[in-house]
C-alpha positions in Angstrom: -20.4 -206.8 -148.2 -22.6 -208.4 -149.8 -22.1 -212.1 -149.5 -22.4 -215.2 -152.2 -25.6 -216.1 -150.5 -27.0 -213.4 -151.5 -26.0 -213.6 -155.5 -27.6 -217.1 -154.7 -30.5 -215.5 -153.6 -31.1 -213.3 -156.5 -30.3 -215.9 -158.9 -32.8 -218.4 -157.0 -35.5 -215.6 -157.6 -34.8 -215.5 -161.3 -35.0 -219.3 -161.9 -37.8 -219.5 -159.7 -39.5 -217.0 -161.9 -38.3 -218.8 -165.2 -41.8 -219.5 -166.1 -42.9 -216.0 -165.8 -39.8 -215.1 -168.0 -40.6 -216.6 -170.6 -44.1 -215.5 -170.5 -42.7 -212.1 -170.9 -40.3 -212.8 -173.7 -43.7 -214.4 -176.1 -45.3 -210.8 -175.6 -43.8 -209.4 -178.6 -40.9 -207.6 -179.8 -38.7 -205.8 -176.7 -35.4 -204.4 -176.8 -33.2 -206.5 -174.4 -32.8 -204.4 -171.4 -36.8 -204.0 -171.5 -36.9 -207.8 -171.8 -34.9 -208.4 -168.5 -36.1 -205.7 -166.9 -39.4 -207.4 -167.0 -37.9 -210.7 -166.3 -35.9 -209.8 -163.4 -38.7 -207.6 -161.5 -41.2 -210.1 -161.6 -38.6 -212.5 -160.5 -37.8 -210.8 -157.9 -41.4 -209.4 -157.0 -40.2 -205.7 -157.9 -36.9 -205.8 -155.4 -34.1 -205.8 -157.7 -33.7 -203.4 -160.9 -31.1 -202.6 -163.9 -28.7 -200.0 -163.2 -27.1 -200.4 -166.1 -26.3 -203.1 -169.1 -23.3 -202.6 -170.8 -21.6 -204.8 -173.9 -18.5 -206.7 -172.7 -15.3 -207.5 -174.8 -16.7 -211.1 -175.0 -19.3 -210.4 -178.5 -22.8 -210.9 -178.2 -22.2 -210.9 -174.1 -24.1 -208.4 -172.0 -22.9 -207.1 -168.2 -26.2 -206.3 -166.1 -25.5 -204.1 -162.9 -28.4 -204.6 -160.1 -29.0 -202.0 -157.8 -27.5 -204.4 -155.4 -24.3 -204.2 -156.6 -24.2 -207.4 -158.1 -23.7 -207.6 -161.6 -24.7 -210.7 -164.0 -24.8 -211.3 -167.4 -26.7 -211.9 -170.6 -26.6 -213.0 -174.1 -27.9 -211.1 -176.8 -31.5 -212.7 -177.2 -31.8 -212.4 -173.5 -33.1 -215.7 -172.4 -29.7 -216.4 -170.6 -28.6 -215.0 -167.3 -25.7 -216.2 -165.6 -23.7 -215.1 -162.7 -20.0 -215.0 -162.1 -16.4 -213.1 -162.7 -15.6 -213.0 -166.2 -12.1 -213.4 -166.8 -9.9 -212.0 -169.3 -6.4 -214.7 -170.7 -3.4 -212.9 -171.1 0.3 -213.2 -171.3 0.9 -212.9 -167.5 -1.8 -214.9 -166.3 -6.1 -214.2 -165.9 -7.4 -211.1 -165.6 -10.8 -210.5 -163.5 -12.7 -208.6 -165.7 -15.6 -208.0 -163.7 -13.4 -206.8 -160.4 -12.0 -204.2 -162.7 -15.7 -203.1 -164.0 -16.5 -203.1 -160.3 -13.5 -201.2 -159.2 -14.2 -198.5 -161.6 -17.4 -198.0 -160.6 -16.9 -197.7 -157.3 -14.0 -194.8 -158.6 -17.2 -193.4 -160.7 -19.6 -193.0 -158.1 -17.9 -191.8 -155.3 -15.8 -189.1 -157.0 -19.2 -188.2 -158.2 -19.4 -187.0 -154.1 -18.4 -183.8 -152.9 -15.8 -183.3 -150.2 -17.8 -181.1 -148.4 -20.5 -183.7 -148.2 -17.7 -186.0 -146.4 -15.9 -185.8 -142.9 -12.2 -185.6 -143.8 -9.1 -186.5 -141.6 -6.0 -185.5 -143.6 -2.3 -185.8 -142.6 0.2 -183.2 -142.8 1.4 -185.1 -146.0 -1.1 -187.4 -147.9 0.8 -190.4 -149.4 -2.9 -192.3 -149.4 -6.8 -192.2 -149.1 -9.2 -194.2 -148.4 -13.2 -193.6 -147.9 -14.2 -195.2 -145.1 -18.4 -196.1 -145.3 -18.7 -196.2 -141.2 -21.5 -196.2 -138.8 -21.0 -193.9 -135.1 -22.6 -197.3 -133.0 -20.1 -199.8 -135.5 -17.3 -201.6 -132.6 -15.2 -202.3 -135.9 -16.0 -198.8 -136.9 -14.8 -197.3 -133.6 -11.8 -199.3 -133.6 -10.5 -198.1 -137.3 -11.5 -194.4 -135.8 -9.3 -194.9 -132.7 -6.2 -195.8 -135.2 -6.4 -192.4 -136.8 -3.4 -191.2 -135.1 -1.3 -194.0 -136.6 -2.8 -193.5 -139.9 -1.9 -190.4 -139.6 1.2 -190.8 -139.5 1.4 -193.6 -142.2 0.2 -190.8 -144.4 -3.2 -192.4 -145.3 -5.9 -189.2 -145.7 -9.4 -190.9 -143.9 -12.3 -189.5 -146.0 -15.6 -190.6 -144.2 -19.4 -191.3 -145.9 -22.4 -192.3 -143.5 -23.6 -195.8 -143.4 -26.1 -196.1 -140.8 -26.9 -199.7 -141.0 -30.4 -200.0 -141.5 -30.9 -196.7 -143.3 -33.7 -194.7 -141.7 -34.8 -197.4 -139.4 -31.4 -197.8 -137.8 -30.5 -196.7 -134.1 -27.5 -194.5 -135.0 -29.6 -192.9 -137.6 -30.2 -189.7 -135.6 -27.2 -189.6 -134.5 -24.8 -189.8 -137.5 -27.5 -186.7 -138.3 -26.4 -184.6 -135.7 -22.9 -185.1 -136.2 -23.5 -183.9 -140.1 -24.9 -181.3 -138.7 -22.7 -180.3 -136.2 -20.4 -176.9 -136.6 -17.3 -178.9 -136.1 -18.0 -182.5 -137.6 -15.0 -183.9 -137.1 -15.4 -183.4 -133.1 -18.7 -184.7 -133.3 -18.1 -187.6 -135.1 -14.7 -188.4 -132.5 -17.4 -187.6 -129.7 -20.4 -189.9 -131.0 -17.5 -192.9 -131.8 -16.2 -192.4 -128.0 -19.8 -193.4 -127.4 -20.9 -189.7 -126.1 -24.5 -188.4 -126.5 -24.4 -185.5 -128.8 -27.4 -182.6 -128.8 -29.9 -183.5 -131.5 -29.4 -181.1 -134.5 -31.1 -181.3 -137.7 -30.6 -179.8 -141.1 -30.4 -181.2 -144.4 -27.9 -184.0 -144.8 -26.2 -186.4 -147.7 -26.8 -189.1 -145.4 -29.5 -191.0 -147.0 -27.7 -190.7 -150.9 -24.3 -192.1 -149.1 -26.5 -195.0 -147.5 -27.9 -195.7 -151.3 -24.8 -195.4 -152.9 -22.9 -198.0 -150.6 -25.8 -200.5 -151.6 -25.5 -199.2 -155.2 -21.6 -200.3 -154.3 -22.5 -203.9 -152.9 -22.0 -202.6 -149.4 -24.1 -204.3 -146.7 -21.8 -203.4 -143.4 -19.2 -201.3 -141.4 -16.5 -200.3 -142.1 -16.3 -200.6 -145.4 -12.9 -198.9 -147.4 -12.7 -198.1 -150.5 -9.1 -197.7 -152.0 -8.0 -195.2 -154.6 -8.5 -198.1 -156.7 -11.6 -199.0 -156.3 -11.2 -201.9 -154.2 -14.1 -202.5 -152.1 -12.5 -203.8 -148.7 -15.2 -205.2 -146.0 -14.4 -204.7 -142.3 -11.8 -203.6 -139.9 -7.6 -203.4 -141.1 -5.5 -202.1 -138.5 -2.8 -199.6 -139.6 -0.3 -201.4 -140.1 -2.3 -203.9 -142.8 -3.7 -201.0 -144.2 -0.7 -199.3 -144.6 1.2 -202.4 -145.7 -2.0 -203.1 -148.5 -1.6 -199.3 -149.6 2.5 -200.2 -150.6 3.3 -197.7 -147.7 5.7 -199.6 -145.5 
């Protein structure tokens, strides 16, 4: 996932680029998402942009979604950025406001994914699902594929997006495109995570828009699981965590 280093990172760019920002804001009327639009690209020398800038519940407060994942936010003028969870008082406690935002737009995105496009383990009775973003040459990847049997029978449906680390440039790129392309995908995919060589097959894939959409998600490694939720859980659970974290034992 990605890590705090990185929201460092970015928020380093945009101080660094301060100067430049405020050369922007003296060139005349903009609304404010064209305001830190120009801010946060020349900050950031083009590599991050708005995905979206939303009003919170807190007035005159902005969310900004990066197509990193990471999400800031913004007074009304725009000369402010700042970066952190909102949270929410109420009568039981705090609420993280900007988990839930997150949460449901993980929901948004992926349902926006057809099934077909995914590989899909199912028990005989689904009591759970999770979407698994997983790479064929991931250890922690294989190991969360080898407990299928078990999740099986906990009842957890395994719906699976490709994440070839690295995107076109990674080793297992080729790979995780022959098993898309394969007749029976779920063999192929079982075969290329027991570390077997498949026959190269090409056709058109969803690989690449599953790749974006996991950075879109703030995914940066395998596996990552994605509850009905929306959670956004980094790395390798076996069953019986998972199982126990999905209230099924």
């Amino acid at each position: 996932m990605k890590s705090t280093n990185n929201l460092v990172r970015i928020i380093a760019a945009l101080l660094f680029g301060s100067l430049l920002f405020a050369q922007a804001s003296a060139q005349g009327d903009q609304s404010l998402r064209g305001k830190l639009e120009q801010a946060i690209e020349i900050a950031s020398q083009n590599t991050l942009q708005i995905v979206s800038l939303n009003q919170t519940a807190l007035p005159n407060i902005f969310e900004v979604e990066l197509n990193t994942g990471e999400i800031l936010y913004s007074d009304i003028s725009g000369d402010y950025l700042f970066a952190g969870d909102m949270y929410a008082t109420t009568p039981t406690g705090l609420m993280n406001m900007s988990a839930s935002t997150r949460q449901k737009r993980a929901l948004d995105k992926i349902a926006l994914i057809p099934e077909e496009e995914m590989i899909i383990f199912s028990p005989e009775e689904v009591k759970a699902t999770i979407t698994v973003f997983t790479d064929v040459d991931c250890t922690y990847c294989r190991a969360l594929h080898g407990d299928l049997e078990d999740l099986m029978a906990y009842g957890i449906e395994v719906r699976y997006l490709a994440y070839p680390r690295g995107g076109e440039a990674a080793a297992s790129y080729d790979k995780m495109i022959s098993v898309w392309c394969a007749d029976d995908r779920k063999e192929s995919l079982s075969l290329a995570k027991g570390g077997e060589d498949l026959p190269p097959v090409t056709c058109e894939t969803p690989i690449l828009e599953h790749y974006q959409l996991g950075n879109e998600l703030g995914i940066s490694g395998t596996p990552a699981l994605v509850f009905s939720d929306g959670r956004v859980i980094p790395g390798y659970l076996d069953s019986e965590r998972l199982a126990s974290m999905l209230s099924l034992n």
